[in-house]
N, CA, C and O atoms as a GROMACS GRO file, in nm:
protein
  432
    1UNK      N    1   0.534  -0.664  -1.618
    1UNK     CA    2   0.548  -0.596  -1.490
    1UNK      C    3   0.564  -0.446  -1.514
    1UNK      O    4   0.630  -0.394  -1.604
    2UNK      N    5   0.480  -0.376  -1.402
    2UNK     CA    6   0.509  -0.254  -1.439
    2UNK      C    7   0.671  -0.184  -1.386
    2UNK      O    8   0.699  -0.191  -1.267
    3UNK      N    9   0.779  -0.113  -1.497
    3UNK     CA   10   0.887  -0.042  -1.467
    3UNK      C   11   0.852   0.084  -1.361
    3UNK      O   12   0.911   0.078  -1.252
    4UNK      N   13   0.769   0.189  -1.381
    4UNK     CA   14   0.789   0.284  -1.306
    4UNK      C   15   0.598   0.281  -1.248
    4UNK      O   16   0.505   0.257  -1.325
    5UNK      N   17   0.582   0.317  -1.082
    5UNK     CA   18   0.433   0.367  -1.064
    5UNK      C   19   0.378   0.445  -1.148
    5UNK      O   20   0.261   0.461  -1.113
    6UNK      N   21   0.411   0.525  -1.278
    6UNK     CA   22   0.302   0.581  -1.308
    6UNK      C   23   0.275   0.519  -1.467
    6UNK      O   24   0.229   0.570  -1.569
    7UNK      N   25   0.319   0.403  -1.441
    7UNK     CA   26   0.252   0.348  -1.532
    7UNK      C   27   0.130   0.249  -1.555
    7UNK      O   28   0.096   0.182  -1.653
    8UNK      N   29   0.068   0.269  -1.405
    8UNK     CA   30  -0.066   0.244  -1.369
    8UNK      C   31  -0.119   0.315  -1.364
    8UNK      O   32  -0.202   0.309  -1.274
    9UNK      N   33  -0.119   0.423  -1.437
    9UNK     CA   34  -0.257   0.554  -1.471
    9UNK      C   35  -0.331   0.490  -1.576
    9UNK      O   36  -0.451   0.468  -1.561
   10UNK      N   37  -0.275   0.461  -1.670
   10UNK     CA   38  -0.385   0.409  -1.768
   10UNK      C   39  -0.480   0.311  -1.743
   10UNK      O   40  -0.592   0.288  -1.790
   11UNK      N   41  -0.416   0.263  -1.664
   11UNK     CA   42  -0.516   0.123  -1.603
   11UNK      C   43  -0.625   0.199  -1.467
   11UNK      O   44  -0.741   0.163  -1.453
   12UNK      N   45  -0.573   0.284  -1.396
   12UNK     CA   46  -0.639   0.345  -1.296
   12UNK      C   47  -0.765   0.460  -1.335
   12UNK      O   48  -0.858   0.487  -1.259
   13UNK      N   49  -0.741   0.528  -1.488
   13UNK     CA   50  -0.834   0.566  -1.562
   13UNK      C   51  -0.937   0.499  -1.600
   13UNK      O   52  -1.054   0.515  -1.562
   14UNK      N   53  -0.880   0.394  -1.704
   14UNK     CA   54  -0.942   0.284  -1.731
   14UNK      C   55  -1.064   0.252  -1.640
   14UNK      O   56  -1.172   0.249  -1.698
   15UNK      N   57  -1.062   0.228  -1.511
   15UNK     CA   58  -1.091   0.114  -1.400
   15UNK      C   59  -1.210   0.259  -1.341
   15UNK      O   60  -1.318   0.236  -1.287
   16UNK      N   61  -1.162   0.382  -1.366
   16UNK     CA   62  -1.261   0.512  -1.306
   16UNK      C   63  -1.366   0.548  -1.433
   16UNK      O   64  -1.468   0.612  -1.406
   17UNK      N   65  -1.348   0.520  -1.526
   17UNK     CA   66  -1.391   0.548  -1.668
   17UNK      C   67  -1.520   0.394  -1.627
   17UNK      O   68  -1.641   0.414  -1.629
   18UNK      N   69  -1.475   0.289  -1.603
   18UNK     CA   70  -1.615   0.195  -1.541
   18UNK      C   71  -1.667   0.203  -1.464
   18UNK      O   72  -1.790   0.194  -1.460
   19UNK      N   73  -1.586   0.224  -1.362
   19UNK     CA   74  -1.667   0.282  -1.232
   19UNK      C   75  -1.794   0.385  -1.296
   19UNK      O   76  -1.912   0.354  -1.288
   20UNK      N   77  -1.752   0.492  -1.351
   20UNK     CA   78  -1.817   0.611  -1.394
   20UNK      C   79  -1.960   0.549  -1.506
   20UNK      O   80  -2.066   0.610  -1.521
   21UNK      N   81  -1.938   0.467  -1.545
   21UNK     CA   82  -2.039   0.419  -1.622
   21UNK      C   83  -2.143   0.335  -1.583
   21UNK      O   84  -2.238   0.295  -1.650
   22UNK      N   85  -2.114   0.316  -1.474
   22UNK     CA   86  -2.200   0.188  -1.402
   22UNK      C   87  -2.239   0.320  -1.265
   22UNK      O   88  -2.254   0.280  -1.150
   23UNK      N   89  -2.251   0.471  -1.300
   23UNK     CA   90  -2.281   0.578  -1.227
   23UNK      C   91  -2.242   0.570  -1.079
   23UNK      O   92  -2.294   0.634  -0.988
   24UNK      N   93  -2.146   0.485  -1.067
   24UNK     CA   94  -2.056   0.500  -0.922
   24UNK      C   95  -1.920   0.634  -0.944
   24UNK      O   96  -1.802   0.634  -0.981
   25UNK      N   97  -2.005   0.721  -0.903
   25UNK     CA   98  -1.889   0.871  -0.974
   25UNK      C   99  -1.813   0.887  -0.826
   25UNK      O  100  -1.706   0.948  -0.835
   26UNK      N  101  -1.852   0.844  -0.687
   26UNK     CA  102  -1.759   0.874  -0.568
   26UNK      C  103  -1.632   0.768  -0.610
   26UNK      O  104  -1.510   0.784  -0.611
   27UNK      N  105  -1.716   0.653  -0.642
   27UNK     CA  106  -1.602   0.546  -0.670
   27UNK      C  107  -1.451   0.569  -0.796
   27UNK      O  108  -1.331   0.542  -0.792
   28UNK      N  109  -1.548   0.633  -0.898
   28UNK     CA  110  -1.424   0.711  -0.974
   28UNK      C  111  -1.335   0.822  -0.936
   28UNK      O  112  -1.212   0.834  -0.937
   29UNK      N  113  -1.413   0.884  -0.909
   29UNK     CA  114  -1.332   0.992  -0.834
   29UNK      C  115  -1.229   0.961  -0.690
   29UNK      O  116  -1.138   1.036  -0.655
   30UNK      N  117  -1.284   0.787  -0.594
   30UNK     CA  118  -1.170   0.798  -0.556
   30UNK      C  119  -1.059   0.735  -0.595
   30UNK      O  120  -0.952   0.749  -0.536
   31UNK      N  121  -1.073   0.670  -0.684
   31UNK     CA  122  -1.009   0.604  -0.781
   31UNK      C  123  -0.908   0.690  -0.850
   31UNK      O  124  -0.786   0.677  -0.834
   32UNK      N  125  -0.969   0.788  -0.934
   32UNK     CA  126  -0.870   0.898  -0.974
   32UNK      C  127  -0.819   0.992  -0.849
   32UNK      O  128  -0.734   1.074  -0.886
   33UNK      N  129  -0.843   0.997  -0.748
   33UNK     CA  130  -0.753   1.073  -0.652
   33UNK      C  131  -0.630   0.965  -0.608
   33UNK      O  132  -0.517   1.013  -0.606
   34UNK      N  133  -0.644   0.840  -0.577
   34UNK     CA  134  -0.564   0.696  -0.531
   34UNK      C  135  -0.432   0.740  -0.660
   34UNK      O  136  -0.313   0.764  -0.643
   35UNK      N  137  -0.504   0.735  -0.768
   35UNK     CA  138  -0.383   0.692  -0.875
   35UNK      C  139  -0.326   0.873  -0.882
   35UNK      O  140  -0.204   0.872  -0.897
   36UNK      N  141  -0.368   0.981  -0.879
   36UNK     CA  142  -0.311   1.101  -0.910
   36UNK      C  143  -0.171   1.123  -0.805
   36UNK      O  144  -0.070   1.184  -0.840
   37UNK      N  145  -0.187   1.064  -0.683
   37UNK     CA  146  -0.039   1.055  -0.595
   37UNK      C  147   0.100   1.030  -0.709
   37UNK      O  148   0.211   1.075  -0.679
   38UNK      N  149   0.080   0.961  -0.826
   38UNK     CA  150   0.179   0.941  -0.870
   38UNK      C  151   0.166   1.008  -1.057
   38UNK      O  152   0.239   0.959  -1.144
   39UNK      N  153   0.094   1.088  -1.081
   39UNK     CA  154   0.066   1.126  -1.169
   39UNK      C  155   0.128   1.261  -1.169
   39UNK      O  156   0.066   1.358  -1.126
   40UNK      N  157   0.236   1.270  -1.211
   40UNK     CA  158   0.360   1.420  -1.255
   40UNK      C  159   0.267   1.483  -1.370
   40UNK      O  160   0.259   1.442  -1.486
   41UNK      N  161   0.218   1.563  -1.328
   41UNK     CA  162   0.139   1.642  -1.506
   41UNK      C  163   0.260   1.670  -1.650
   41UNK      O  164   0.232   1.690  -1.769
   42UNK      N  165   0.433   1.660  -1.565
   42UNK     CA  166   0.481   1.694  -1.679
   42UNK      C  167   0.572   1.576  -1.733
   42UNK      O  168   0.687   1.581  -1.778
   43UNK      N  169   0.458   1.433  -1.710
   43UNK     CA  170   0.529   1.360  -1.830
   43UNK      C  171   0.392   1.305  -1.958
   43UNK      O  172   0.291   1.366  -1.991
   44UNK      N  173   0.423   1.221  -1.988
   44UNK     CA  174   0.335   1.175  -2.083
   44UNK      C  175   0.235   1.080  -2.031
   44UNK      O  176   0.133   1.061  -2.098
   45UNK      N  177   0.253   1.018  -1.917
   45UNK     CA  178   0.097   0.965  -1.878
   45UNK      C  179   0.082   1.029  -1.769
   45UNK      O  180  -0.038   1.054  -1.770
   46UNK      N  181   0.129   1.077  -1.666
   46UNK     CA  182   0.052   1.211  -1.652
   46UNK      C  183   0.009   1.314  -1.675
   46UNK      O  184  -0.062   1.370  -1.591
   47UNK      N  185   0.038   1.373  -1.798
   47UNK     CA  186  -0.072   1.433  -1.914
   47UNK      C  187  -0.172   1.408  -1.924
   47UNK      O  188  -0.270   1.480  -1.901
   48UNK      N  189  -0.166   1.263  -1.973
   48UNK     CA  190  -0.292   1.217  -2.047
   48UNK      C  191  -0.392   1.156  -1.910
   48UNK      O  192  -0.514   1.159  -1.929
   49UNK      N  193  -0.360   1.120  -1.825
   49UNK     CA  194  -0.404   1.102  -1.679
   49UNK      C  195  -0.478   1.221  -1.632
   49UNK      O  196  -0.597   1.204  -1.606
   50UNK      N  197  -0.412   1.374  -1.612
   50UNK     CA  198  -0.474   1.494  -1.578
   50UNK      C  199  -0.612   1.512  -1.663
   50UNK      O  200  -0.709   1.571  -1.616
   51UNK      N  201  -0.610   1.461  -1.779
   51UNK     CA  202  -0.684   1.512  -1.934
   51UNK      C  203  -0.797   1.431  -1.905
   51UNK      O  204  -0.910   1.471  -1.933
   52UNK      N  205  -0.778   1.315  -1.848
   52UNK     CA  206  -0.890   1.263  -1.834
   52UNK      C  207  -0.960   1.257  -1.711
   52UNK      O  208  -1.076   1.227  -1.686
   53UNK      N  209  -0.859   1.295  -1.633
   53UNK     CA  210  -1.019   1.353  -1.501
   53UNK      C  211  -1.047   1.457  -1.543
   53UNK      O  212  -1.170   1.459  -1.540
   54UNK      N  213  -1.002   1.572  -1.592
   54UNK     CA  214  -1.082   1.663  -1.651
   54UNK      C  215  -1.193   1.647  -1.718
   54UNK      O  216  -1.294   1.681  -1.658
   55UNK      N  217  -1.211   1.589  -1.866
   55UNK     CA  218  -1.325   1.497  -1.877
   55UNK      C  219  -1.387   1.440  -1.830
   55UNK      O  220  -1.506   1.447  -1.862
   56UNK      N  221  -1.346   1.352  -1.731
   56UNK     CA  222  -1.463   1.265  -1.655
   56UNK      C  223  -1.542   1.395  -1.546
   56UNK      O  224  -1.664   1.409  -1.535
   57UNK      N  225  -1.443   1.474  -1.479
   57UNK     CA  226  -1.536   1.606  -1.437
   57UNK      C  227  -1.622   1.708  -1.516
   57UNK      O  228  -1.716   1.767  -1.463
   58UNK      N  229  -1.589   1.723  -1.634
   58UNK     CA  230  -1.698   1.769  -1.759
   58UNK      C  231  -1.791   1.702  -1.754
   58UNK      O  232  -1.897   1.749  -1.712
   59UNK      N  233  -1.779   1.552  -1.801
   59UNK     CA  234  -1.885   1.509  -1.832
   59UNK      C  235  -1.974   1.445  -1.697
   59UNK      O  236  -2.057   1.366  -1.741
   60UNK      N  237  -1.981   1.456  -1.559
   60UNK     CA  238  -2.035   1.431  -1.458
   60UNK      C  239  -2.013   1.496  -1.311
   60UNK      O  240  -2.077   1.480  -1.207
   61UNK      N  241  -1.882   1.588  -1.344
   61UNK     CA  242  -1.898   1.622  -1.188
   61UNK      C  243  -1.984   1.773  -1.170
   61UNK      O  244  -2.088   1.809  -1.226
   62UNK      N  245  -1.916   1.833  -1.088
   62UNK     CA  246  -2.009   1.981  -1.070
   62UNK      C  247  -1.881   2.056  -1.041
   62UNK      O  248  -1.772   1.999  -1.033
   63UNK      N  249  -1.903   2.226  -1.021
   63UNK     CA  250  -1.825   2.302  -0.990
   63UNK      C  251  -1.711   2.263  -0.880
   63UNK      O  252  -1.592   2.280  -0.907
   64UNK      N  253  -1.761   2.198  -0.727
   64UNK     CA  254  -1.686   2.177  -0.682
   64UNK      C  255  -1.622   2.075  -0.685
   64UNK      O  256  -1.523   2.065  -0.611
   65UNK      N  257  -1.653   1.987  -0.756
   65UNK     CA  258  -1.568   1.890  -0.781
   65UNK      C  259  -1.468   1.877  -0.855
   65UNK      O  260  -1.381   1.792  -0.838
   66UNK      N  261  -1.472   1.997  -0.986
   66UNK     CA  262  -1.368   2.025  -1.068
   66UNK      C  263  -1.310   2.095  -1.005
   66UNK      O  264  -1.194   2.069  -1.039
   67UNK      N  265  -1.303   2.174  -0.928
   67UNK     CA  266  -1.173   2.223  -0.847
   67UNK      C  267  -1.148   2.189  -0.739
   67UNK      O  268  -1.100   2.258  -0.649
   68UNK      N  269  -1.178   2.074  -0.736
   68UNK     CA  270  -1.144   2.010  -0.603
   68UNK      C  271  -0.999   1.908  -0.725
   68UNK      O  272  -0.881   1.879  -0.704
   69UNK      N  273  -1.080   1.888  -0.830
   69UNK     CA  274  -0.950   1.827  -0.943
   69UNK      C  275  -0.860   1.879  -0.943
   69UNK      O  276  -0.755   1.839  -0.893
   70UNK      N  277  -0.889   2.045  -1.030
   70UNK     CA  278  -0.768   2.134  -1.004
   70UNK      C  279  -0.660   2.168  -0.879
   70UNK      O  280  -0.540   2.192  -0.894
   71UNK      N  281  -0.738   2.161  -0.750
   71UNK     CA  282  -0.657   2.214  -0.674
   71UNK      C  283  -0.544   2.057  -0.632
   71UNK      O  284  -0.427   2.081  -0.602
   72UNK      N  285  -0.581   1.947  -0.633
   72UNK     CA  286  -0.504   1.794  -0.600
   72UNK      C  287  -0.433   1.855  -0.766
   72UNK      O  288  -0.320   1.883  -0.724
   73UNK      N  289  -0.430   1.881  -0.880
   73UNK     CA  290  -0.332   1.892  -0.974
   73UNK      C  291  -0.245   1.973  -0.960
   73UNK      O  292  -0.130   1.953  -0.999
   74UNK      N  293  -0.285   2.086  -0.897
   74UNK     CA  294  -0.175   2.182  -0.828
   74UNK      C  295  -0.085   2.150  -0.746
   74UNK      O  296   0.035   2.159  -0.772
   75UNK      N  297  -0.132   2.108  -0.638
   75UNK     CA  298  -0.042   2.027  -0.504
   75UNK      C  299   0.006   1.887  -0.577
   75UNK      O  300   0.091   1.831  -0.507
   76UNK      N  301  -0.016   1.834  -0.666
   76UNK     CA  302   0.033   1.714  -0.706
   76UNK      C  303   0.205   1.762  -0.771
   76UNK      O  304   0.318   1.717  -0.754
   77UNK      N  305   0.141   1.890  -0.860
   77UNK     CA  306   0.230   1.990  -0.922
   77UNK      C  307   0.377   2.014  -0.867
   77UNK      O  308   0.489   1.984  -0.908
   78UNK      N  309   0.326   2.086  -0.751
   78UNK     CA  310   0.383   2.171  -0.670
   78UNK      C  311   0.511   2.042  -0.560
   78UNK      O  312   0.620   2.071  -0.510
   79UNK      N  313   0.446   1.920  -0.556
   79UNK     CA  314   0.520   1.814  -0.506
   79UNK      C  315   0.634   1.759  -0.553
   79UNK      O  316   0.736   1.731  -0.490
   80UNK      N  317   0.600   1.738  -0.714
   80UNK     CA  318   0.720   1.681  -0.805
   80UNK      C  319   0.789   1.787  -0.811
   80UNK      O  320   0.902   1.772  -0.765
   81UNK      N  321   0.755   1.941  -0.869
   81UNK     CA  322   0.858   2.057  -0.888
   81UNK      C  323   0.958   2.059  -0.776
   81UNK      O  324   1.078   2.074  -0.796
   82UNK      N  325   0.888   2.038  -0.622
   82UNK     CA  326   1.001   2.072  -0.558
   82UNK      C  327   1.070   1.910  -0.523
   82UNK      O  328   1.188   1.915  -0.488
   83UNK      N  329   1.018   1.793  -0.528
   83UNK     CA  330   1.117   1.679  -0.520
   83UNK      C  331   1.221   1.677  -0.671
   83UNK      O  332   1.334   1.628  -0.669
   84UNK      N  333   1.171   1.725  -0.771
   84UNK     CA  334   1.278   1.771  -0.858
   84UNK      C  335   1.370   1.882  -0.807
   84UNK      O  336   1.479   1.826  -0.802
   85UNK      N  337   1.383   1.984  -0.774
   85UNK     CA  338   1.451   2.062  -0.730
   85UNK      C  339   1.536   2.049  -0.584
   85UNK      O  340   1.628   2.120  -0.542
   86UNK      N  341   1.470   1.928  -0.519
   86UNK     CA  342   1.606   1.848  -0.407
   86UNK      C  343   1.672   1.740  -0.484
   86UNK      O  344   1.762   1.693  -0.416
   87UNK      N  345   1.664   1.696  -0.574
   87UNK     CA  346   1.754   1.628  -0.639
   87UNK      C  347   1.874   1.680  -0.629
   87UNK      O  348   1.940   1.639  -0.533
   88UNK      N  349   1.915   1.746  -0.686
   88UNK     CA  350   2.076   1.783  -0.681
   88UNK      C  351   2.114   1.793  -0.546
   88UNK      O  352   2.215   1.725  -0.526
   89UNK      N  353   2.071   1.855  -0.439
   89UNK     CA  354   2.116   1.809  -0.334
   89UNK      C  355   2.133   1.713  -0.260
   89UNK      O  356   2.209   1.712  -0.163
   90UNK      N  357   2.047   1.601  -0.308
   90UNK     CA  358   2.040   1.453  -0.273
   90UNK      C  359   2.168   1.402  -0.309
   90UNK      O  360   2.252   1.355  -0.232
   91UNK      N  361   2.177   1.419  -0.453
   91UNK     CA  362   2.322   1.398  -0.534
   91UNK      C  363   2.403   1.450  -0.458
   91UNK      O  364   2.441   1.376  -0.367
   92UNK      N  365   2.454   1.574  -0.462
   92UNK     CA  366   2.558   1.582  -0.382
   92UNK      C  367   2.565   1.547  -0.188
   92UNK      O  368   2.648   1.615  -0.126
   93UNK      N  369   2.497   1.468  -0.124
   93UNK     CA  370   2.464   1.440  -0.025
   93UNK      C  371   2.533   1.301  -0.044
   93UNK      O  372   2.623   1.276   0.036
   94UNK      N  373   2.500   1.192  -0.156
   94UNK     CA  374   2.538   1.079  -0.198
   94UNK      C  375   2.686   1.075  -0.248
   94UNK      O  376   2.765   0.984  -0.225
   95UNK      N  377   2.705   1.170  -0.308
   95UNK     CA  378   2.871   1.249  -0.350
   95UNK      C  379   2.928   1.253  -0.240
   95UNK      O  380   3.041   1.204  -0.246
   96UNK      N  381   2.894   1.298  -0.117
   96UNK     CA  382   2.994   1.318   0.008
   96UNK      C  383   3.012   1.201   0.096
   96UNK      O  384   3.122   1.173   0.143
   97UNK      N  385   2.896   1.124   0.122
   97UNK     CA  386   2.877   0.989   0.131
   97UNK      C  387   2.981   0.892   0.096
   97UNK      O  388   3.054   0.837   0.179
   98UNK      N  389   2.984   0.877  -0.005
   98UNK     CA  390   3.086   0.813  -0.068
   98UNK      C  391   3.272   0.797  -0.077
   98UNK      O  392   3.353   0.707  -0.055
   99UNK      N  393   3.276   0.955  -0.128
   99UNK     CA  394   3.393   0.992  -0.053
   99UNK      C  395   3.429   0.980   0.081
   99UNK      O  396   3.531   0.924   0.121
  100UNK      N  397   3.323   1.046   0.168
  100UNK     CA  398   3.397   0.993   0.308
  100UNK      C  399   3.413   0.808   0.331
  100UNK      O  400   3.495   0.754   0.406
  101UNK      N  401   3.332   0.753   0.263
  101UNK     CA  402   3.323   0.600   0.268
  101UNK      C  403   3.486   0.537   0.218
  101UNK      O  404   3.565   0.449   0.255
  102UNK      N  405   3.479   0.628   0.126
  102UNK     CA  406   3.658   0.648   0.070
  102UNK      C  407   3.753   0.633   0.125
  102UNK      O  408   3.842   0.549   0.127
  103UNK      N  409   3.723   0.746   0.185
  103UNK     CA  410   3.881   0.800   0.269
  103UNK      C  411   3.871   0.699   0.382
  103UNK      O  412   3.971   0.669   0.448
  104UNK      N  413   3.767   0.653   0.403
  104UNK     CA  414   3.785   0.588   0.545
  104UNK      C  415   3.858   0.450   0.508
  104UNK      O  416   3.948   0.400   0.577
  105UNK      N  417   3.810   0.398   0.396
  105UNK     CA  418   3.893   0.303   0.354
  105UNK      C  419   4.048   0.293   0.344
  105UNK      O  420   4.136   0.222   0.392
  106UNK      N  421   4.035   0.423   0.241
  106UNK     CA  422   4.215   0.419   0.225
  106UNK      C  423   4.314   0.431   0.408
  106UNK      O  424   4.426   0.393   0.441
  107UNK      N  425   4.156   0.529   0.513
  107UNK     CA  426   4.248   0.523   0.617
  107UNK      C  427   4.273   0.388   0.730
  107UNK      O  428   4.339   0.386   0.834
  108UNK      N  429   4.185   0.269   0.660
  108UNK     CA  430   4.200   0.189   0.739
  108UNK      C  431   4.300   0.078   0.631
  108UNK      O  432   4.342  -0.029   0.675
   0.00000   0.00000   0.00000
């Protein structure tokens, strides 16, 4: 079973990498847009996830289609940076939560 969603990139590559060979390139490409929703460029299979639509756009797409890659890697980017950066406020949101869950106890 898979632990975390992005550990169906390899398989979602995989599955665009056939698509792509059997020259269904809309079908890969929407394939690699489906699976990039969960593809963080700054872990290790979203690395290697980014790396390979890059390639698969080398080796078959055209100008606008590689930055049509780039720009979904940007905004993909730009999504995790800032759901990383509400974290701590989530935390302390869950921190106050609690405590008041607290006190209400001790006051009943």
């Amino acid at each position: 079973a898979l632990q975390s969603p992005e550990e169906c990139l390899p398989i979602a590559s995989e599955f665009a990498n056939v698509e792509a060979a059997l020259g269904e390139l809309q079908r890969a490409r929407a394939v690699m847009k489906h699976a990039a929703q969960v593809a963080d460029p700054r872990t290790a299979h979203g690395e290697q996830f980014w790396n390979e639509w890059h390639q698969l756009e080398l080796e078959h797409g055209s100008e606008d289609t590689f930055r049509d890659m780039l720009r979904m890697k940007r905004a993909i980017s730009t999504h995790f940076s800032q759901a990383y950066m509400l974290m701590p406020g989530a935390a302390r949101a869950a921190a106050m939560l609690a405590r008041n869950a607290d006190l209400q106890r001790r006051i009943e």
